[in-house]
Backbone as a printed PyTorch tensor [residue, N CA C, xyz], in Angstrom:
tensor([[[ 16.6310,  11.3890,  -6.7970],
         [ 17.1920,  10.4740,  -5.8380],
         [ 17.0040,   9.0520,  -6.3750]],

        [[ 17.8740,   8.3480,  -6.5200],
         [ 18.1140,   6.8860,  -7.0420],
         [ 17.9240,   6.0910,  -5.5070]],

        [[ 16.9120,   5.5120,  -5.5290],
         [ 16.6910,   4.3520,  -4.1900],
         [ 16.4460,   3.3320,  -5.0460]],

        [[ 16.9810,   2.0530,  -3.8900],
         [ 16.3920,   0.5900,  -4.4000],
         [ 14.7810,   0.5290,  -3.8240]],

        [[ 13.7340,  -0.2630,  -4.8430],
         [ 12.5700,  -0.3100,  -4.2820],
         [ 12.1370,  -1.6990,  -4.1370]],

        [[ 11.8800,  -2.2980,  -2.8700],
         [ 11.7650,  -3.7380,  -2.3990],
         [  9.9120,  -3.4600,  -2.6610]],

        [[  9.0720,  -4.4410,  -3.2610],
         [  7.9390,  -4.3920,  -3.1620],
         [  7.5520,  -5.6780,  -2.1820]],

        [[  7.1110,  -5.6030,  -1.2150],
         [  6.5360,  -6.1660,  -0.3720],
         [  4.9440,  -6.2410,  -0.3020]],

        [[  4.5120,  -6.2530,  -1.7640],
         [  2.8500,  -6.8250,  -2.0390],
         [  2.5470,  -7.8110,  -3.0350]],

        [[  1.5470,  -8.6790,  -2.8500],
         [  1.9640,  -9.6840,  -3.7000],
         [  1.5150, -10.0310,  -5.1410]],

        [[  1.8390,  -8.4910,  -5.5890],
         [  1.2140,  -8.4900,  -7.1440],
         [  2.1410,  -7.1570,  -7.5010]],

        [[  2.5150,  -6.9540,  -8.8880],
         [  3.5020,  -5.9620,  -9.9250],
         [  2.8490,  -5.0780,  -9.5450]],

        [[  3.8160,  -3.4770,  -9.4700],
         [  3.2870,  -2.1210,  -9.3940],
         [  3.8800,  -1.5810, -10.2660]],

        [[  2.8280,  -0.7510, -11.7410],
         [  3.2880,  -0.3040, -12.3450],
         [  2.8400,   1.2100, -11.9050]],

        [[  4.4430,   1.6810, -12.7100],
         [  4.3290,   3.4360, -12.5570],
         [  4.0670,   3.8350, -14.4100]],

        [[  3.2490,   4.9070, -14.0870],
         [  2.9240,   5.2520, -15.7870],
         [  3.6860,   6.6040, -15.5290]],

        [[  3.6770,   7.0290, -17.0790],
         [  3.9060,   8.7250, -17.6930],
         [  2.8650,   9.5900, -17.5290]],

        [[  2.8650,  10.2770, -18.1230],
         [  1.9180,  11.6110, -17.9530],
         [  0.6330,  10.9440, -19.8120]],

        [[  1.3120,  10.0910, -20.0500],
         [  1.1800,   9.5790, -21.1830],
         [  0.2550,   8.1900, -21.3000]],

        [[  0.0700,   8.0670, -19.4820],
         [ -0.6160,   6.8540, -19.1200],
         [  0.1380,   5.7230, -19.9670]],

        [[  1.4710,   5.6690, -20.0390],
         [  2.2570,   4.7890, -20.4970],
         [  3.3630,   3.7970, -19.3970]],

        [[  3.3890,   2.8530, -19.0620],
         [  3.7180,   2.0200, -18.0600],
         [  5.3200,   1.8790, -18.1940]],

        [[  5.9450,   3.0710, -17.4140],
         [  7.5480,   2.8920, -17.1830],
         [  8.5750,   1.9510, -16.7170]],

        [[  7.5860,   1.9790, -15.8250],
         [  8.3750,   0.8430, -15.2250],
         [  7.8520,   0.1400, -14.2850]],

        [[  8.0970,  -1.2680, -13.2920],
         [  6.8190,  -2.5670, -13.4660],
         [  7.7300,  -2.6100, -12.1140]],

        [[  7.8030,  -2.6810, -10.5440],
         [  8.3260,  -3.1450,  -9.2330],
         [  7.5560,  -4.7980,  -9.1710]],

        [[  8.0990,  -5.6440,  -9.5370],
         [  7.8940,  -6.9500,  -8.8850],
         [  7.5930,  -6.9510,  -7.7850]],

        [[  6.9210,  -8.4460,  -7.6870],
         [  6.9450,  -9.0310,  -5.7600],
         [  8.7340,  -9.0220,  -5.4530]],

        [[  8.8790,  -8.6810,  -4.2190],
         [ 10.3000,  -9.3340,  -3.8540],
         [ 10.2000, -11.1680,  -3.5560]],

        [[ 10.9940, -11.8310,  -3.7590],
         [ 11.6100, -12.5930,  -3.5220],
         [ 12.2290, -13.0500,  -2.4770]],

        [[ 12.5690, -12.1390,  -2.1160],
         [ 13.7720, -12.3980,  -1.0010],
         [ 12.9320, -12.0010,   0.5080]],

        [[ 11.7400, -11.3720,   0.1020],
         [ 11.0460, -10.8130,   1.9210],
         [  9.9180, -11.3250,   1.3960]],

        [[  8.8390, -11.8790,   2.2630],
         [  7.7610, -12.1220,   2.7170],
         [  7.0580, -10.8270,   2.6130]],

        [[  5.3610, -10.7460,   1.4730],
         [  4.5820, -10.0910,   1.2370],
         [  3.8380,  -9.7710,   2.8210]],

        [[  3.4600,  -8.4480,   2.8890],
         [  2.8500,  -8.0420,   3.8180],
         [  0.8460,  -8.2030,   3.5350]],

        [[  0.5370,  -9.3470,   4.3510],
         [ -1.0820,  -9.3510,   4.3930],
         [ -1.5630,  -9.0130,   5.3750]],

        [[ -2.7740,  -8.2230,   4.6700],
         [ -3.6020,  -7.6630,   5.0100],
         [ -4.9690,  -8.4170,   5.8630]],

        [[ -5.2920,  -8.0180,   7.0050],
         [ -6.8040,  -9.0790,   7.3400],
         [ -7.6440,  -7.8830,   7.5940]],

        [[ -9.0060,  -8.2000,   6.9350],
         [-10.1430,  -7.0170,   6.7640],
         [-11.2830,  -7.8460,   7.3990]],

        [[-11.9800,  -7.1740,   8.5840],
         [-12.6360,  -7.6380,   9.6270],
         [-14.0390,  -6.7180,   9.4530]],

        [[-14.9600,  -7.5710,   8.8540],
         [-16.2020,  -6.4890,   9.1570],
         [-17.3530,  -6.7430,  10.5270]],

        [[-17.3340,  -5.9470,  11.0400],
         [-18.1820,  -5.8040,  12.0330],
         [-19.8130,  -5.1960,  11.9830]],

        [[-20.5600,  -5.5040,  12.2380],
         [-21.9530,  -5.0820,  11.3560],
         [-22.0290,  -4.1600,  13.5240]],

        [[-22.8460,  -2.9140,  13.0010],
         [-23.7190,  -2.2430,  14.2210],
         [-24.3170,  -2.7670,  14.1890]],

        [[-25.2800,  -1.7470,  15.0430],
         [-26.4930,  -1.4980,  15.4040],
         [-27.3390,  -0.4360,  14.9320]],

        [[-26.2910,   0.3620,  14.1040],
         [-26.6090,   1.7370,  13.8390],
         [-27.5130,   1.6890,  12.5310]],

        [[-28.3250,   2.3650,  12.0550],
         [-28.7350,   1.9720,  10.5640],
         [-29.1130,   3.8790,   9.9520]],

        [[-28.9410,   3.7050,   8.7320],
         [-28.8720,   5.8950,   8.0520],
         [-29.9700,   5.2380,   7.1260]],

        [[-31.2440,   5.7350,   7.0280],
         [-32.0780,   5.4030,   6.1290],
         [-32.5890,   3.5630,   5.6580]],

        [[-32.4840,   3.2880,   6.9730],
         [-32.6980,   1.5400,   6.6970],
         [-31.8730,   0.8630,   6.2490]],

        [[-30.2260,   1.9310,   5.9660],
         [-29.0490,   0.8130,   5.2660],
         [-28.1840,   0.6670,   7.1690]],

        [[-27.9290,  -0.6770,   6.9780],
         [-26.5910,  -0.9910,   7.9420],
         [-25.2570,  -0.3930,   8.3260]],

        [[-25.3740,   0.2150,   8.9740],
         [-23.5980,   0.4450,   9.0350],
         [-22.8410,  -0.5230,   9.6140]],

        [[-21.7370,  -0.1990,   9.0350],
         [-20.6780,  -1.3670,   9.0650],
         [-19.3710,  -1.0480,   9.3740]],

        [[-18.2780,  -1.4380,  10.4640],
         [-17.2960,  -1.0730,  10.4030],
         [-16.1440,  -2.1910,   9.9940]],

        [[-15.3280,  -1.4940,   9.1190],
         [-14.1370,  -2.2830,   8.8160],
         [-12.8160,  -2.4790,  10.0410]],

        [[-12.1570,  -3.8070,  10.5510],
         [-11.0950,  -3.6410,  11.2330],
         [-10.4500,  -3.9050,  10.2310]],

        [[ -9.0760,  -3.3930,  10.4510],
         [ -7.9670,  -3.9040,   9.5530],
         [ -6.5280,  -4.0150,  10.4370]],

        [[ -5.4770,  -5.2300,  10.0730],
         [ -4.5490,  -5.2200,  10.6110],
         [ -3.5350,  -6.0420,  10.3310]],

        [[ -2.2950,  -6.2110,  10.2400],
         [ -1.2950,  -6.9000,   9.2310],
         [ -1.5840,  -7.9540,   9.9550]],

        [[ -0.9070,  -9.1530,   9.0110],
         [ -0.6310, -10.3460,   9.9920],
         [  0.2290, -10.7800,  10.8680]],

        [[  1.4920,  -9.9430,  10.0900],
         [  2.6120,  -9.6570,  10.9210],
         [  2.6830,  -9.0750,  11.6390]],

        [[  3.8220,  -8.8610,  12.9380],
         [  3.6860,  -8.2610,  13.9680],
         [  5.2450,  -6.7080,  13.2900]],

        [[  5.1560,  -5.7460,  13.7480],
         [  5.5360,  -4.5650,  13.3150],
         [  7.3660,  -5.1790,  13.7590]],

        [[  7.3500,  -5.7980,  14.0810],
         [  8.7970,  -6.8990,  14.6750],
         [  9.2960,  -7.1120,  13.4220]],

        [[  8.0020,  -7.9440,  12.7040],
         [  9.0830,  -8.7160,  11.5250],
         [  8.5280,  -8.1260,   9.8550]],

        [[  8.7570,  -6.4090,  10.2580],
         [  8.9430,  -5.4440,   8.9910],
         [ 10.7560,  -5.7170,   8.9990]],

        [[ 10.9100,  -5.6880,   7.4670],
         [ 12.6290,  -5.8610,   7.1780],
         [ 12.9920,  -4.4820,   8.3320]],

        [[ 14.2690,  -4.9150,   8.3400],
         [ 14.8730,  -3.8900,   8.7690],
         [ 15.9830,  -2.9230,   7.4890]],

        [[ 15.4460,  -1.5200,   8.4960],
         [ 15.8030,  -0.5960,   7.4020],
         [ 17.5250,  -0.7430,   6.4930]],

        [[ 17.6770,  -0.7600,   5.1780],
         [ 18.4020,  -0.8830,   4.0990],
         [ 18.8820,   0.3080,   3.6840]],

        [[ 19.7060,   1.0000,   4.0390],
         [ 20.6080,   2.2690,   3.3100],
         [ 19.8870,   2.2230,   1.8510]],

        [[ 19.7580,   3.5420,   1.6860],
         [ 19.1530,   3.6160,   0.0210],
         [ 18.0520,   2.6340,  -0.6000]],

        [[ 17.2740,   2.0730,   0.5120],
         [ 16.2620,   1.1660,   0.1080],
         [ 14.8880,   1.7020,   0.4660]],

        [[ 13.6880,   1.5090,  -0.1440],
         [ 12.2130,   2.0580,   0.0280],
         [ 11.5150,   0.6130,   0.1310]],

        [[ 10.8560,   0.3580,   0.7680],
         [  9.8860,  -1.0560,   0.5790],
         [  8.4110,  -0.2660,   0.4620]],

        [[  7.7620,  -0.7840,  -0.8970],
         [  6.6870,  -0.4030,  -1.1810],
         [  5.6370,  -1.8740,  -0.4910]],

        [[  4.3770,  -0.9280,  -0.2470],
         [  3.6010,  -1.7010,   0.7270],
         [  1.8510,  -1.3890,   0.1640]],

        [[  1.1450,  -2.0700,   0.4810],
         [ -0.0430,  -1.3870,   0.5400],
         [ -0.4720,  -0.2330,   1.0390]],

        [[ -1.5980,   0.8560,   0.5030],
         [ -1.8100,   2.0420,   1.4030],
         [ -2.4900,   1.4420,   2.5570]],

        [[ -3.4220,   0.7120,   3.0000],
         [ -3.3670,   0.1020,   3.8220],
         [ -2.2330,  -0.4500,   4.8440]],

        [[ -1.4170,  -1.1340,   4.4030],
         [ -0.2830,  -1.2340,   5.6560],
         [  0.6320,   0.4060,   5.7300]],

        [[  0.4880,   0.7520,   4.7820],
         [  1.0950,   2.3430,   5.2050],
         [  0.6030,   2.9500,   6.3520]],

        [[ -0.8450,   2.9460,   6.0160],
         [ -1.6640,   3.5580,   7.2630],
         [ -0.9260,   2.8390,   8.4890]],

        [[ -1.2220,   1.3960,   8.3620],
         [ -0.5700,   1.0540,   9.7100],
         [  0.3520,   1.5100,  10.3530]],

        [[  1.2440,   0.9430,   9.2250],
         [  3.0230,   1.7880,   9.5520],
         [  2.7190,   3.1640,   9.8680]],

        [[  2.3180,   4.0070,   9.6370],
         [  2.2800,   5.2710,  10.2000],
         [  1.5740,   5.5520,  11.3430]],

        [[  0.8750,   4.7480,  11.5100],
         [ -0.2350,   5.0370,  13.0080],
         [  1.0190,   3.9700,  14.2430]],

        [[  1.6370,   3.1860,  13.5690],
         [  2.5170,   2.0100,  14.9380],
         [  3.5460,   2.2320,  15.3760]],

        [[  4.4670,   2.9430,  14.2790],
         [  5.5390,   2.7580,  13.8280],
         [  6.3450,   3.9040,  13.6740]],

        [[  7.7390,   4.4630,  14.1570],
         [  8.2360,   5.7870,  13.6220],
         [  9.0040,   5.5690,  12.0270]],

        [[  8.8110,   4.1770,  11.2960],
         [  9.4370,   4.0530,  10.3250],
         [  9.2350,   5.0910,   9.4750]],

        [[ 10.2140,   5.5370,   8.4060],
         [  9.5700,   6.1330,   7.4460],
         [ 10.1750,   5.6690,   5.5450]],

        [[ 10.5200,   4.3090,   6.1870],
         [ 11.1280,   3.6580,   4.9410],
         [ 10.0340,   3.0550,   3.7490]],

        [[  8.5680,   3.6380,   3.9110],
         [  7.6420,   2.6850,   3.3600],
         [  7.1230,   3.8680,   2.5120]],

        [[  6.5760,   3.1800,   1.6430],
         [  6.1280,   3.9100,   0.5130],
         [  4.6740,   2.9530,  -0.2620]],

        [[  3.4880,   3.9540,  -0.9670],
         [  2.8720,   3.0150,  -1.2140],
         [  2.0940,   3.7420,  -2.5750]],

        [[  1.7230,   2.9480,  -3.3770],
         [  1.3940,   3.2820,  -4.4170],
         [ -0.2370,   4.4420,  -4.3250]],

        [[  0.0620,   5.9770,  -5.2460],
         [ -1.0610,   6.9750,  -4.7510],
         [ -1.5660,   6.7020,  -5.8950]],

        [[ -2.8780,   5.6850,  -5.8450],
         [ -3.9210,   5.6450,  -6.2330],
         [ -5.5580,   6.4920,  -6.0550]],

        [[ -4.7060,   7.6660,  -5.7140],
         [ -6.1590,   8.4100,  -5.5430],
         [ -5.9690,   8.9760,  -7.3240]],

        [[ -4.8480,   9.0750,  -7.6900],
         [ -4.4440,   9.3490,  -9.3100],
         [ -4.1830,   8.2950, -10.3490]],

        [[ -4.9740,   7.3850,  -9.8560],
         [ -4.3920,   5.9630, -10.8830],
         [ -4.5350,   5.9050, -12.1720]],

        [[ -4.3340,   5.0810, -12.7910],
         [ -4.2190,   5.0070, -14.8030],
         [ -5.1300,   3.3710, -14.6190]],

        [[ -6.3170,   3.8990, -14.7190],
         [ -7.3590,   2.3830, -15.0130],
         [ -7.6900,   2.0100, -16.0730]],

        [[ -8.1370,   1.1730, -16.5340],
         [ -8.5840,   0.4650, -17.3250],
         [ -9.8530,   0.8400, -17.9250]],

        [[-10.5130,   0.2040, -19.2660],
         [-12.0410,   0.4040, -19.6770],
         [-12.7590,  -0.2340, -18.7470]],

        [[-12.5480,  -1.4050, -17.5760],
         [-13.4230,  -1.8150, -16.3300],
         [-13.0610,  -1.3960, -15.0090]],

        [[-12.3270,   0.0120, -15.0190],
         [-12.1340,   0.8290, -13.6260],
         [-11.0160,  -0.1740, -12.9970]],

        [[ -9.9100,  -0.9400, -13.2930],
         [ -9.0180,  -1.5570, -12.7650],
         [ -7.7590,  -0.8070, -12.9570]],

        [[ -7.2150,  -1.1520, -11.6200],
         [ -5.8780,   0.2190, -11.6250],
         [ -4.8240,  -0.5310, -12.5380]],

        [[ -4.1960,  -0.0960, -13.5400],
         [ -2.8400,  -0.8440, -14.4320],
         [ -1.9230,   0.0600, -13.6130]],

        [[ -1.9900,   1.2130, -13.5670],
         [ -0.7090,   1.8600, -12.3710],
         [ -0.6960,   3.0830, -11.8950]],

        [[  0.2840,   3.5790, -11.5350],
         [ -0.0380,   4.7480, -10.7220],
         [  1.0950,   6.0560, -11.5210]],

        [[  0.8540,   6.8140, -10.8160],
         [  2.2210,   8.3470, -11.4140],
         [  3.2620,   8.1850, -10.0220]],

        [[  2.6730,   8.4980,  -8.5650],
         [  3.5990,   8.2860,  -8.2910],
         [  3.1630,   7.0330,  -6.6680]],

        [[  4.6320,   7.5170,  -5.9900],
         [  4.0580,   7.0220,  -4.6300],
         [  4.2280,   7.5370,  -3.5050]],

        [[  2.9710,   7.3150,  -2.3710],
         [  2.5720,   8.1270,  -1.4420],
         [  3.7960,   7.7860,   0.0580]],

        [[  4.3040,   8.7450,   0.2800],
         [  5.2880,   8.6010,   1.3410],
         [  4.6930,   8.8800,   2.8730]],

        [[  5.3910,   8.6370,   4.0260],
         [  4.9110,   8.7950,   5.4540],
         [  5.6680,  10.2650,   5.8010]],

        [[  4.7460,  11.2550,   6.3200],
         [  4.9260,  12.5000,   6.1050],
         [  5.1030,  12.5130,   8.0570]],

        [[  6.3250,  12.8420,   8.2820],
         [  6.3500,  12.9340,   9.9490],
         [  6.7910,  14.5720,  10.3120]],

        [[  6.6390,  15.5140,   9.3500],
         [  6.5760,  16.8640,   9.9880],
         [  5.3200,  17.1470,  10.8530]]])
């Protein structure tokens, strides 16, 4: 399937080979506003062996209003993070996000790219 892919994060996503070789590179878009992320830590009360627990909030800045609207033959790649969102808010299923549980890192554990990307599964 040939789709256009809008990246809506604000840094290049590369896809590698089986060869850990970098195919091809999705830019920032241009034309739409990057989707940010706000990460909220909340400290308990709770503590597992004298360490702190801690909970993370997370939540776009944008309101689920001003996601593009859906594009015939278009995918907007997003953070797995705003995926989650989009899938917990949203019946969209135009978003896509890079599956880094399989990434192609670096000699200092930094992701250069991924194989493929993780879609919103509504069966």
């Amino acid at each position: 399937m040939t789709v256009s892919v809008t990246n809506l994060t604000p840094h290049a996503i590369n896809v590698c080979n089986s060869d850990n070789q970098v195919i091809k590179t999705f830019e920032p878009s241009k034309d739409y506003n990057t989707i940010r992320v706000i990460k909220e830590t909340v400290y308990t009360n709770t503590r597992v062996n004298d360490v702190p627990l801690v909970k993370t909030i997370i939540s776009i800045q944008e309101s689920l209003a001003t996601l593009p609207t859906r594009e015939t033959d278009t995918v907007f790649l997003v953070s797995g993070m705003v995926l989650d969102f989009i899938k917990n808010h949203s019946k969209r299923t135009d978003f896509v996000a890079p599956d880094t549980n399989s990434a192609v890192r670096n000699d200092k554990g930094h992701i250069i790219g991924v194989y493929s990307f993780e879609v919103i599964n509504r069966a």
